[in-house]
PDB file with one MODEL, atoms N, CA, C and O in Angstrom:
MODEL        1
ATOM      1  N   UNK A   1       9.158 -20.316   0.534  1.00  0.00           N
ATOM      2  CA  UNK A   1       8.484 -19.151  -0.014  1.00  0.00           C
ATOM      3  C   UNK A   1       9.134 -18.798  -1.356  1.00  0.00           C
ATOM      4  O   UNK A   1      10.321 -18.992  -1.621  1.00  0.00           O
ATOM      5  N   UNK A   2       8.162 -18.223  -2.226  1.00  0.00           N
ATOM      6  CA  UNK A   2       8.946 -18.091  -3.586  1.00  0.00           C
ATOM      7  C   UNK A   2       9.331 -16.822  -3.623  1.00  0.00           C
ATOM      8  O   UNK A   2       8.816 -15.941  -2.935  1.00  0.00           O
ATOM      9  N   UNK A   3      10.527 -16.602  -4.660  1.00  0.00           N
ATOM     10  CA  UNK A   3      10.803 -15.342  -4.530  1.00  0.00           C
ATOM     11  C   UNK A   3      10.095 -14.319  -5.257  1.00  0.00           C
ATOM     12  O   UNK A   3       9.641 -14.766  -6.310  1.00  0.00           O
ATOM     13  N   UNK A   4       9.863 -13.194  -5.075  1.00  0.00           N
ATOM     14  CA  UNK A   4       9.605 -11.660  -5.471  1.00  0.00           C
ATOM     15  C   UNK A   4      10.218 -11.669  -6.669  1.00  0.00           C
ATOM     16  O   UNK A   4      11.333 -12.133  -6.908  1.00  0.00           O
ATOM     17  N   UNK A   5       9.218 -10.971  -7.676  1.00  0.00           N
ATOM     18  CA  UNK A   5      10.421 -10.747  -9.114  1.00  0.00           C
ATOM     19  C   UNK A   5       9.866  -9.002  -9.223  1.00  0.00           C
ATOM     20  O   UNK A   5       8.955  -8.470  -8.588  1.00  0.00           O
ATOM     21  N   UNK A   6      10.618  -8.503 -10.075  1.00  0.00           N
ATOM     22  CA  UNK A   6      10.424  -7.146 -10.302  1.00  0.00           C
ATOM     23  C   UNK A   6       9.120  -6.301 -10.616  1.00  0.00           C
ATOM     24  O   UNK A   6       8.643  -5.233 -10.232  1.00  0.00           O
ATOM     25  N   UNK A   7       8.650  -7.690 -11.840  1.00  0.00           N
ATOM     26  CA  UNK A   7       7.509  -7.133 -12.343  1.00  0.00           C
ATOM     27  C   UNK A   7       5.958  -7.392 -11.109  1.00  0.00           C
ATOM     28  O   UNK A   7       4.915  -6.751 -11.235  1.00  0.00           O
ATOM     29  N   UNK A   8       6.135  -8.185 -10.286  1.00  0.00           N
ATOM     30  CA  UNK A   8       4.912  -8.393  -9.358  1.00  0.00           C
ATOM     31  C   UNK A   8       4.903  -6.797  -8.232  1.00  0.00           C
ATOM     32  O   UNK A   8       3.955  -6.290  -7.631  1.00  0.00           O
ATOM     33  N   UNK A   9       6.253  -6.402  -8.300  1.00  0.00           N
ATOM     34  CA  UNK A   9       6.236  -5.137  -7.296  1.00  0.00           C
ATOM     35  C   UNK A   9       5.906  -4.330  -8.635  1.00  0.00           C
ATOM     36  O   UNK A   9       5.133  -3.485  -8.185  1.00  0.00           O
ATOM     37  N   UNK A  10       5.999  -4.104  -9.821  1.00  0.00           N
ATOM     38  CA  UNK A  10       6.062  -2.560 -10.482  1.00  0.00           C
ATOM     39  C   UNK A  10       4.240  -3.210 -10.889  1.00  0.00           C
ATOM     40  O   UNK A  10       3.640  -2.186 -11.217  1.00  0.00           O
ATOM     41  N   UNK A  11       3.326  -4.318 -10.970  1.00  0.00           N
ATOM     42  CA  UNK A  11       2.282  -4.530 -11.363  1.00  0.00           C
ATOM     43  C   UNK A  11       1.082  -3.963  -9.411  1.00  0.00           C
ATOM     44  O   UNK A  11       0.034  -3.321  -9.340  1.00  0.00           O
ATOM     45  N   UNK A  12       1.640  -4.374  -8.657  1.00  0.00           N
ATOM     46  CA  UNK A  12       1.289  -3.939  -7.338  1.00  0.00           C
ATOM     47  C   UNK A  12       1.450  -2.176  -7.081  1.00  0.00           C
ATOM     48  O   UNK A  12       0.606  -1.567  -6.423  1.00  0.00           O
ATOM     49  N   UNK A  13       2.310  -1.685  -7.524  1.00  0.00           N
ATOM     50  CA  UNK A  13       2.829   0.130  -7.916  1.00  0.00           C
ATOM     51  C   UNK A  13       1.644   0.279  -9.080  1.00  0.00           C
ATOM     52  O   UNK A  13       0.851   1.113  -8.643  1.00  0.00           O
ATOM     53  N   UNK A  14       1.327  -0.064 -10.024  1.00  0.00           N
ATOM     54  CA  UNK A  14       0.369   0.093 -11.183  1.00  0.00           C
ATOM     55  C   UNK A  14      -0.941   0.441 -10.051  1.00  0.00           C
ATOM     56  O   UNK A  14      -1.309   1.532  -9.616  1.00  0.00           O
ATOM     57  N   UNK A  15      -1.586  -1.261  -9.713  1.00  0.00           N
ATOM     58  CA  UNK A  15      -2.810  -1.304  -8.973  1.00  0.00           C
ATOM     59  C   UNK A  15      -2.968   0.109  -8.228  1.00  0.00           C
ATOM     60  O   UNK A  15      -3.673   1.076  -8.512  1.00  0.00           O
ATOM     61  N   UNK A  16      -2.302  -0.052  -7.450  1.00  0.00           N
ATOM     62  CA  UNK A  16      -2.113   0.826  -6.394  1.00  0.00           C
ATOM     63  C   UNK A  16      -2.399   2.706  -6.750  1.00  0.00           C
ATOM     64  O   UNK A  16      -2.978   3.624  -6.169  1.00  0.00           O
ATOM     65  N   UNK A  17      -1.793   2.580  -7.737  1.00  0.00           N
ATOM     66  CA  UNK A  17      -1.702   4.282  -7.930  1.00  0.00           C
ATOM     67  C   UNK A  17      -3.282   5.256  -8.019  1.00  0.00           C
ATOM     68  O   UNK A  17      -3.453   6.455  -7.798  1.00  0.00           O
ATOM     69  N   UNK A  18      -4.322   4.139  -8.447  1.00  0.00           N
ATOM     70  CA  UNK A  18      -5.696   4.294  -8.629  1.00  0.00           C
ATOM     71  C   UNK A  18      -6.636   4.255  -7.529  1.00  0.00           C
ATOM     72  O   UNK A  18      -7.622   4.992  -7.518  1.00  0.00           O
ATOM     73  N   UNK A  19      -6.400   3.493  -6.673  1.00  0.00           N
ATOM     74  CA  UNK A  19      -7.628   2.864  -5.529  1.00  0.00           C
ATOM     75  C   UNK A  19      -7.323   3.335  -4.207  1.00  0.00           C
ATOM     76  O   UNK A  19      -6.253   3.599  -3.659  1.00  0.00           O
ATOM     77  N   UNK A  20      -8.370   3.370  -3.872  1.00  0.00           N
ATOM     78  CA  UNK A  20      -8.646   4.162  -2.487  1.00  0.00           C
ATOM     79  C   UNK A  20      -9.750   3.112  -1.685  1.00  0.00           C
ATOM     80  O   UNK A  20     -10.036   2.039  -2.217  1.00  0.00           O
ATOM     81  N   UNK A  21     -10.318   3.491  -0.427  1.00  0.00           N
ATOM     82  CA  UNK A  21     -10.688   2.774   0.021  1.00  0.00           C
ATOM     83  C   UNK A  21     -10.694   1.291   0.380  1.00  0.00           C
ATOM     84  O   UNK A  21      -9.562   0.845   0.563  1.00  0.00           O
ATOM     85  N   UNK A  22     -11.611   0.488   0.514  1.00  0.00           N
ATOM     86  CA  UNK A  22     -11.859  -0.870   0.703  1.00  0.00           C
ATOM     87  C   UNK A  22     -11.037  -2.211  -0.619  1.00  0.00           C
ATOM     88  O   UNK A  22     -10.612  -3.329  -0.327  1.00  0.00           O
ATOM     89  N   UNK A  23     -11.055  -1.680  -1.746  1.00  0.00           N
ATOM     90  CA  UNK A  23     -10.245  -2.035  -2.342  1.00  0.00           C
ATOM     91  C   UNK A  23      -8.695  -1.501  -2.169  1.00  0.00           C
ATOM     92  O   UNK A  23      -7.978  -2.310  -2.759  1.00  0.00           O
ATOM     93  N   UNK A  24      -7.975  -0.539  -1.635  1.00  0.00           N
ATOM     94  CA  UNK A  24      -7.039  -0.051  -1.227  1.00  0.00           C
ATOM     95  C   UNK A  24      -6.314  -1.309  -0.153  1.00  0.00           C
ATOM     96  O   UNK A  24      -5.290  -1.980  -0.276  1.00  0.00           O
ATOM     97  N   UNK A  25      -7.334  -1.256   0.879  1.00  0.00           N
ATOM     98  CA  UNK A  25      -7.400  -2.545   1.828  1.00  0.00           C
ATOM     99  C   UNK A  25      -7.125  -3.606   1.259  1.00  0.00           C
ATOM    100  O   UNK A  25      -6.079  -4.055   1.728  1.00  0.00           O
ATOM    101  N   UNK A  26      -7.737  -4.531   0.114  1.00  0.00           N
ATOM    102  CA  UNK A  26      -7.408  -5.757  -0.167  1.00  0.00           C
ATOM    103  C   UNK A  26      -5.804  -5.354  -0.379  1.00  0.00           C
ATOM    104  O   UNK A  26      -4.892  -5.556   0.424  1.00  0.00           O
ATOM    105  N   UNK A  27      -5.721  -4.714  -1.715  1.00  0.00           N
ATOM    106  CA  UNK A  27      -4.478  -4.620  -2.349  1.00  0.00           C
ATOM    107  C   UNK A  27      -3.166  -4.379  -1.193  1.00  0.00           C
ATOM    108  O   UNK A  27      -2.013  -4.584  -1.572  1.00  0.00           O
ATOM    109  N   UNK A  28      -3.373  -4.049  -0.146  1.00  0.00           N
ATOM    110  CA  UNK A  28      -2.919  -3.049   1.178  1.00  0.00           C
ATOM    111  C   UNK A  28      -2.010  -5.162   1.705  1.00  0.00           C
ATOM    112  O   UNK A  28      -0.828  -5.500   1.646  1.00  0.00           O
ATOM    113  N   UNK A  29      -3.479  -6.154   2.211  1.00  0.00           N
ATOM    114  CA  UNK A  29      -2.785  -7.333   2.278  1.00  0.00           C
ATOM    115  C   UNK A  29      -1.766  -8.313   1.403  1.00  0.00           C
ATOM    116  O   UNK A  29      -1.024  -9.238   1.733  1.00  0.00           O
ATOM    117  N   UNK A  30      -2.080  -7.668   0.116  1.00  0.00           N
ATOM    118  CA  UNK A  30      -1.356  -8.380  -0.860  1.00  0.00           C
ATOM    119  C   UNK A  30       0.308  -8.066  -1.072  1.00  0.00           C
ATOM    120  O   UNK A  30       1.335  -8.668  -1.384  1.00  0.00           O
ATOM    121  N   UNK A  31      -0.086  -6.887  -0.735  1.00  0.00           N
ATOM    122  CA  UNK A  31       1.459  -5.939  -0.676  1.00  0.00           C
ATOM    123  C   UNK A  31       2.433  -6.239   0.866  1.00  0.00           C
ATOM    124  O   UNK A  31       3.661  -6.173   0.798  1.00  0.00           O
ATOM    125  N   UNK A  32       1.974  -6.453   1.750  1.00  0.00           N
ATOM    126  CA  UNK A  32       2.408  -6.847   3.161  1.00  0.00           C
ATOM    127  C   UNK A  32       2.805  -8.553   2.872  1.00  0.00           C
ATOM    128  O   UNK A  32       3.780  -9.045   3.440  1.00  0.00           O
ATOM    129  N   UNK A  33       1.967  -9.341   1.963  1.00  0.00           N
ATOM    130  CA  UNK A  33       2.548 -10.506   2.022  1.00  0.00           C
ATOM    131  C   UNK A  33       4.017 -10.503   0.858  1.00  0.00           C
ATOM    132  O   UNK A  33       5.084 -11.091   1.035  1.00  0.00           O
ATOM    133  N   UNK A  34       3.609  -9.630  -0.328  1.00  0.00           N
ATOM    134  CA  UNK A  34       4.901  -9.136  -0.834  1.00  0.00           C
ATOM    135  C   UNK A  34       6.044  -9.193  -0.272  1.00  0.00           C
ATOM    136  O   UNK A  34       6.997  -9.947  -0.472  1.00  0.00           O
ATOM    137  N   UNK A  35       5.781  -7.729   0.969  1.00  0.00           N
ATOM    138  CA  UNK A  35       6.945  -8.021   1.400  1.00  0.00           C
ATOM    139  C   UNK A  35       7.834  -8.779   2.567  1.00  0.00           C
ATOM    140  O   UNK A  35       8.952  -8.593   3.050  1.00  0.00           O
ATOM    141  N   UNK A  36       6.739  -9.754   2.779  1.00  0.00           N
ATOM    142  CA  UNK A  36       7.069 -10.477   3.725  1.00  0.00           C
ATOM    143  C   UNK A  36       7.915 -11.903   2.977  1.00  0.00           C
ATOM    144  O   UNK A  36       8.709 -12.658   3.538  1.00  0.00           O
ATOM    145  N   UNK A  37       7.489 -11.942   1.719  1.00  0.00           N
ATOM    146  CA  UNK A  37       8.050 -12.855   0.631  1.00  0.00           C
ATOM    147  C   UNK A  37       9.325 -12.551   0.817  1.00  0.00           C
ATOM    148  O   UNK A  37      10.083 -13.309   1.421  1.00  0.00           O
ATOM    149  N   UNK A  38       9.822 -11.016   0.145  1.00  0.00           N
ATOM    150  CA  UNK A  38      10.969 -10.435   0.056  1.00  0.00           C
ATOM    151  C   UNK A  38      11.605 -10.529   1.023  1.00  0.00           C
ATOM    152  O   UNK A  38      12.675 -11.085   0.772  1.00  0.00           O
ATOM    153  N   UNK A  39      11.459 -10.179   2.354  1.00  0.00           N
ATOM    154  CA  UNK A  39      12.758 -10.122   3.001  1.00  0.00           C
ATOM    155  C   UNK A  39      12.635 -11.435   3.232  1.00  0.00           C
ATOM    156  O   UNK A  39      13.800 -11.827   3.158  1.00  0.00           O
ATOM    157  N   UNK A  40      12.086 -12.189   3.422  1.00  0.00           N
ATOM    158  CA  UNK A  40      12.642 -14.351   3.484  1.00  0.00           C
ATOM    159  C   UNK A  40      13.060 -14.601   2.633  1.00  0.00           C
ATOM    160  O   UNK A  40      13.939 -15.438   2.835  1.00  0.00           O
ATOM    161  N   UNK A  41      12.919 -14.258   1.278  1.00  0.00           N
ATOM    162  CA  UNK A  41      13.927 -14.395  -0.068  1.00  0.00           C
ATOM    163  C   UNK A  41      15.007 -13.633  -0.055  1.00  0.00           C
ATOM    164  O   UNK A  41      15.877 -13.848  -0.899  1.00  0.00           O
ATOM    165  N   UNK A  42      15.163 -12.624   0.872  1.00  0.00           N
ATOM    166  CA  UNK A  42      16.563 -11.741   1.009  1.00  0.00           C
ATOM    167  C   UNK A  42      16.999 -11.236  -0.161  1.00  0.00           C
ATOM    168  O   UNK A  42      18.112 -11.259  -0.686  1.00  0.00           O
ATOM    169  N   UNK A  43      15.646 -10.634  -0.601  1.00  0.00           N
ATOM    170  CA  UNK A  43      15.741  -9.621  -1.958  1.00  0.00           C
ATOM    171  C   UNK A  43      16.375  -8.314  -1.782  1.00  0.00           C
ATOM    172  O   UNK A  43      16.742  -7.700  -0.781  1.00  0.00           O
ATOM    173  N   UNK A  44      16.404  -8.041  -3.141  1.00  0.00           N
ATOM    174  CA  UNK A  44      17.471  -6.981  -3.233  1.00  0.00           C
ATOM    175  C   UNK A  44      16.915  -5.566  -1.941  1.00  0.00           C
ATOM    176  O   UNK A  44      15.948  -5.847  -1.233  1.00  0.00           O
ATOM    177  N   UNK A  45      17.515  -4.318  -1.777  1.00  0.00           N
ATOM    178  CA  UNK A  45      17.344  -3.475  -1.123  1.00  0.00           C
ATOM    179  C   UNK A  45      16.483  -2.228  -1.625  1.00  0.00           C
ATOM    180  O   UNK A  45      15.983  -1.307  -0.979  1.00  0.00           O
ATOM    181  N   UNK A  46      16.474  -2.550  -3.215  1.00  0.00           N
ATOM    182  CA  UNK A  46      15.520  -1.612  -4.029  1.00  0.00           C
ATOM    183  C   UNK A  46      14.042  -2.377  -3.882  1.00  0.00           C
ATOM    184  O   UNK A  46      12.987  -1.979  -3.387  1.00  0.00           O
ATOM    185  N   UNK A  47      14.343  -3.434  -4.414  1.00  0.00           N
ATOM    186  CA  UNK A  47      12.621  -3.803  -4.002  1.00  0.00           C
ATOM    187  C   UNK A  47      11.847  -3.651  -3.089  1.00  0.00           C
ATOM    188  O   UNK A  47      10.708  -3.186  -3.132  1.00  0.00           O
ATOM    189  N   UNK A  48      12.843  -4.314  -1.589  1.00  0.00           N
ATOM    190  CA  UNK A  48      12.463  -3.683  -0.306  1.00  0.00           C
ATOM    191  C   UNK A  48      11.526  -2.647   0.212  1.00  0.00           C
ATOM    192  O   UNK A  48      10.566  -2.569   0.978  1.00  0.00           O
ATOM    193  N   UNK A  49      12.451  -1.677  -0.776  1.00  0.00           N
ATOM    194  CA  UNK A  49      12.327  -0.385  -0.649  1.00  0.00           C
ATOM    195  C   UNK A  49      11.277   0.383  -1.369  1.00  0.00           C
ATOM    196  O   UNK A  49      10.983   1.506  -0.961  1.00  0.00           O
ATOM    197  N   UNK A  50      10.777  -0.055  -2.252  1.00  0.00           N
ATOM    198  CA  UNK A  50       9.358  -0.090  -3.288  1.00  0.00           C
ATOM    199  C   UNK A  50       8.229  -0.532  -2.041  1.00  0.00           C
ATOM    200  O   UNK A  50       7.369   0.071  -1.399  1.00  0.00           O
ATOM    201  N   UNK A  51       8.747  -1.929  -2.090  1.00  0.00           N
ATOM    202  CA  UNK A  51       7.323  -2.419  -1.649  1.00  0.00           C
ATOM    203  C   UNK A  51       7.296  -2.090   0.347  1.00  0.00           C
ATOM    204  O   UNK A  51       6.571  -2.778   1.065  1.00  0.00           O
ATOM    205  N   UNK A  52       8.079  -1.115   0.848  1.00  0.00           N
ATOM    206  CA  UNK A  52       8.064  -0.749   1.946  1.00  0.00           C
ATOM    207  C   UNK A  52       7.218   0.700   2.186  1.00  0.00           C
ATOM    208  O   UNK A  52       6.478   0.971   3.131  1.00  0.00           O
ATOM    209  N   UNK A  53       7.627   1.677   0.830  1.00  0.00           N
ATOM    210  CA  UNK A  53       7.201   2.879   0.575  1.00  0.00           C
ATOM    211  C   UNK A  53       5.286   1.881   0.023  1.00  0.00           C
ATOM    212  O   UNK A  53       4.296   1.947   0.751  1.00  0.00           O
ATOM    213  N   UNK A  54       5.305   1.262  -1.065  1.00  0.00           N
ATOM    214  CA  UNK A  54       3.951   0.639  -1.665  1.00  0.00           C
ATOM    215  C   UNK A  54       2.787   0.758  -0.158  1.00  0.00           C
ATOM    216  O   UNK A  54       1.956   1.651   0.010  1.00  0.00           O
ATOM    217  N   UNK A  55       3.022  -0.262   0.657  1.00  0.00           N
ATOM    218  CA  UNK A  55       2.519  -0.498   1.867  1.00  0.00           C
ATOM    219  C   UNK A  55       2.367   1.002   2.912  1.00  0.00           C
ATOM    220  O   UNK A  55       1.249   0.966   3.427  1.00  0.00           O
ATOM    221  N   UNK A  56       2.936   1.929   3.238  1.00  0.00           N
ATOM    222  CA  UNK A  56       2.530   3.104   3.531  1.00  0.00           C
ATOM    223  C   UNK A  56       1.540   3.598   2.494  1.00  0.00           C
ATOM    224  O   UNK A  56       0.366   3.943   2.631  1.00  0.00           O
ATOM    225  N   UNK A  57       2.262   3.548   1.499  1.00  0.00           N
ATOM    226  CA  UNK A  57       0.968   5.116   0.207  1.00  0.00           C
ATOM    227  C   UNK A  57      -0.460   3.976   0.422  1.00  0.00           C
ATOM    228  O   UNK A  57      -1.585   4.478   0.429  1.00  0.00           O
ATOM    229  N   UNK A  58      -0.296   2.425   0.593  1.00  0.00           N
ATOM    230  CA  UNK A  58      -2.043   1.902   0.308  1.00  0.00           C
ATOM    231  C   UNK A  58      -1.966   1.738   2.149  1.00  0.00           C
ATOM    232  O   UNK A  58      -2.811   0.865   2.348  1.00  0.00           O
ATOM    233  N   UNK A  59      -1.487   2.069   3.303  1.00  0.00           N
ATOM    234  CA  UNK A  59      -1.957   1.972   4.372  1.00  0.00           C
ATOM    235  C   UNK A  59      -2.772   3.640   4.491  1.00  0.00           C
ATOM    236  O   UNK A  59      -3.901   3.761   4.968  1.00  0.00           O
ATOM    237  N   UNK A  60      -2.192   4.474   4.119  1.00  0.00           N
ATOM    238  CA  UNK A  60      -3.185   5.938   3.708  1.00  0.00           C
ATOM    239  C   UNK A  60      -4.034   6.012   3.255  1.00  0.00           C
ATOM    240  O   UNK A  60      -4.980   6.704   3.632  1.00  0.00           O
ATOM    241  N   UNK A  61      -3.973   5.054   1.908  1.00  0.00           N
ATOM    242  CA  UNK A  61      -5.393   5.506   1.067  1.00  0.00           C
ATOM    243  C   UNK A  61      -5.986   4.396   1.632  1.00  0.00           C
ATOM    244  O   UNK A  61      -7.123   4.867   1.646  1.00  0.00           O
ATOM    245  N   UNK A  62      -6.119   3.315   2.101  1.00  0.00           N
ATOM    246  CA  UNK A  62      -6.860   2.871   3.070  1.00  0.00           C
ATOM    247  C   UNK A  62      -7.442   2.960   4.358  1.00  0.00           C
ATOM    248  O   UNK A  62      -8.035   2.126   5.042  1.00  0.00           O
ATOM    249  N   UNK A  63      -7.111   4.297   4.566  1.00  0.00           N
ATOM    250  CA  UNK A  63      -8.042   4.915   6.385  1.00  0.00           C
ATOM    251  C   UNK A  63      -9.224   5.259   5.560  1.00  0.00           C
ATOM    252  O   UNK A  63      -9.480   5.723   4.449  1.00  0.00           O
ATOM    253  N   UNK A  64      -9.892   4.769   6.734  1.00  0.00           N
ATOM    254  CA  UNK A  64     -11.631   5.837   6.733  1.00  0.00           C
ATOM    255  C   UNK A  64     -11.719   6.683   7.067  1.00  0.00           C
ATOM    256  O   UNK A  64     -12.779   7.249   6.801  1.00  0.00           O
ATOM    257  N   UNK A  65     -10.741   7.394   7.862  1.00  0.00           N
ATOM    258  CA  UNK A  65     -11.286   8.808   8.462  1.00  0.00           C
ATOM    259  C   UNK A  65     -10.129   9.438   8.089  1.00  0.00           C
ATOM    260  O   UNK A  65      -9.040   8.869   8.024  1.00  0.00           O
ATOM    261  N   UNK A  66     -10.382  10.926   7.769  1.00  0.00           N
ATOM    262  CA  UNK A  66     -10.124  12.178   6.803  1.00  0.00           C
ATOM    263  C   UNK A  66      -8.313  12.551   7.518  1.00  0.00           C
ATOM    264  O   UNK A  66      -7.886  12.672   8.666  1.00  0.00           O
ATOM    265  N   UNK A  67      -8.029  12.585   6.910  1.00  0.00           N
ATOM    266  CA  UNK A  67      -6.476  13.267   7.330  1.00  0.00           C
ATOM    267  C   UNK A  67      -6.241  14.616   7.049  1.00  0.00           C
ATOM    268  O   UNK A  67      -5.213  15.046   7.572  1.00  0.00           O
ATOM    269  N   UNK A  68      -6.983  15.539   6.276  1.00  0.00           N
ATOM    270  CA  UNK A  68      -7.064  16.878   6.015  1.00  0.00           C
ATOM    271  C   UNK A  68      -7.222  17.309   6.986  1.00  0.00           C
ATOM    272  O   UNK A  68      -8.364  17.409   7.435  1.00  0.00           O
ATOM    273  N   UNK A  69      -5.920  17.808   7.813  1.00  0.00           N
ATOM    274  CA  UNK A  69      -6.247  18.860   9.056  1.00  0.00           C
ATOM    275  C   UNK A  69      -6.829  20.180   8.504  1.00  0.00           C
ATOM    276  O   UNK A  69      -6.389  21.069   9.234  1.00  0.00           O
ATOM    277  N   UNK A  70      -7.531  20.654   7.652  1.00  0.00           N
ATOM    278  CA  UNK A  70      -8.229  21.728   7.356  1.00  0.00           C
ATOM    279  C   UNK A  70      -9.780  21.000   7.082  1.00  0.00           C
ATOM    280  O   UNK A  70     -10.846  21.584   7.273  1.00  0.00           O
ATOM    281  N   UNK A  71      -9.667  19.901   6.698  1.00  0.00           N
ATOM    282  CA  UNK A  71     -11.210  19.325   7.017  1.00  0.00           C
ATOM    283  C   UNK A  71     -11.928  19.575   8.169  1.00  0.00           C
ATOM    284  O   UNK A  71     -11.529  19.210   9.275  1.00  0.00           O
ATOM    285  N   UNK A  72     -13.076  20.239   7.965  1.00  0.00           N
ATOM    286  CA  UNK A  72     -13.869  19.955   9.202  1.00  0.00           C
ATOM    287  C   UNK A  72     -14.321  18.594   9.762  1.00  0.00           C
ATOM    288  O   UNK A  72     -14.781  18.644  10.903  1.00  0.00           O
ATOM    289  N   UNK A  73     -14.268  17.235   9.094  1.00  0.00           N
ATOM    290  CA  UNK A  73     -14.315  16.097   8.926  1.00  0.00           C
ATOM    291  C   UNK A  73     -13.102  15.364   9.497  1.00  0.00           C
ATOM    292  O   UNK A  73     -13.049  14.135   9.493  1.00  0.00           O
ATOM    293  N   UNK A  74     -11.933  16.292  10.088  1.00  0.00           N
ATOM    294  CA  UNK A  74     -11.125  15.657  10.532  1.00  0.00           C
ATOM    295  C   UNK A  74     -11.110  14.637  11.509  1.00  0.00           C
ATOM    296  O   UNK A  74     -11.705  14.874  12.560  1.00  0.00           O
ATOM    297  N   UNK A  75     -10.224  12.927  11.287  1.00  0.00           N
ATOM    298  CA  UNK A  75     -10.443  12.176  12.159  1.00  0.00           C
ATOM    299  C   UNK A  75     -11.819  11.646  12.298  1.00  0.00           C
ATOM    300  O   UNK A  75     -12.267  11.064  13.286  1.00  0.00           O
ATOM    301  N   UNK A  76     -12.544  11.962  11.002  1.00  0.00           N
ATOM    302  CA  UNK A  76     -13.715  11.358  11.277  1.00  0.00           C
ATOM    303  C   UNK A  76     -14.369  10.720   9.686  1.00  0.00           C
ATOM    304  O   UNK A  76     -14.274  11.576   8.806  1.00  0.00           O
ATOM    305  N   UNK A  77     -14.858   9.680   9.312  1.00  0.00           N
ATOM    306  CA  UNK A  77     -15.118   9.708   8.154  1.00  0.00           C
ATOM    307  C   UNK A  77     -15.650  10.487   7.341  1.00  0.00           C
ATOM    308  O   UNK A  77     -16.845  10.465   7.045  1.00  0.00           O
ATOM    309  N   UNK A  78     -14.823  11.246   6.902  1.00  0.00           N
ATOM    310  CA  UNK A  78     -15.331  12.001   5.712  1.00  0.00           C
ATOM    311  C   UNK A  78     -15.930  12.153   4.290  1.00  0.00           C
ATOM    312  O   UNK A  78     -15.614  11.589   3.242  1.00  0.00           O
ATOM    313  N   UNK A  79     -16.964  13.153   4.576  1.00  0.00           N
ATOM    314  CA  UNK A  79     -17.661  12.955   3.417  1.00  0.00           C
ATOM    315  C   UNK A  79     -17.756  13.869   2.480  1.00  0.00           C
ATOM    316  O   UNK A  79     -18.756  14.190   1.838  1.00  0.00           O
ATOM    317  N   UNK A  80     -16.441  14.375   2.407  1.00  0.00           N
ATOM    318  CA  UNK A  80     -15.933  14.908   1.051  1.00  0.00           C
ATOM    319  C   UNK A  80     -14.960  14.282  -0.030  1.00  0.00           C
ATOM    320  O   UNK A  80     -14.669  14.635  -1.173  1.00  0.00           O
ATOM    321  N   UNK A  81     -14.554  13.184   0.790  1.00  0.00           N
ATOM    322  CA  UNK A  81     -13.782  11.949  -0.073  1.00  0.00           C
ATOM    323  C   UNK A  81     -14.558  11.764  -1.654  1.00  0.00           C
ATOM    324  O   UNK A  81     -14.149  10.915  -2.447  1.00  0.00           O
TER     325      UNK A  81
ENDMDL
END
């Protein structure tokens, strides 16, 4: 496996900061193989740590259904997104 370099995690942090949904999802697999690269390359503990936090913020913006516990839409796909 090849290794992780800095700029593929801060270009994956870029993508990421914009997209929601179904594209959230693609980017969501790309980032999981990231860091599956990283820890078999036994990369540093900051990158780790990027692309560990990366993979939560796009596993969020990748649900379909509403997380606003003040949504009436809660737990359900929402259509105020």
């Amino acid at each position: 496996m090849e290794k992780i370099t800095e700029k593929e995690v801060r270009d994956l942090e870029d993508q990421a900061s914009y997209l929601k949904g179904e594209k959230a999802r693609a980017l969501k697999e790309k980032a999981a193989s990231a860091l599956a690269r990283a820890e078999a390359t036994s990369a540093g503990a900051d990158l780790l740590d990027r692309l560990d936090m990366l993979l939560v913020n796009l596993t969020e913006a990748s649900r379909d259904v509403c997380t606003n516990t003040r949504c009436p839409h809660y737990g359900k796909k929402c259509k105020m997104r």
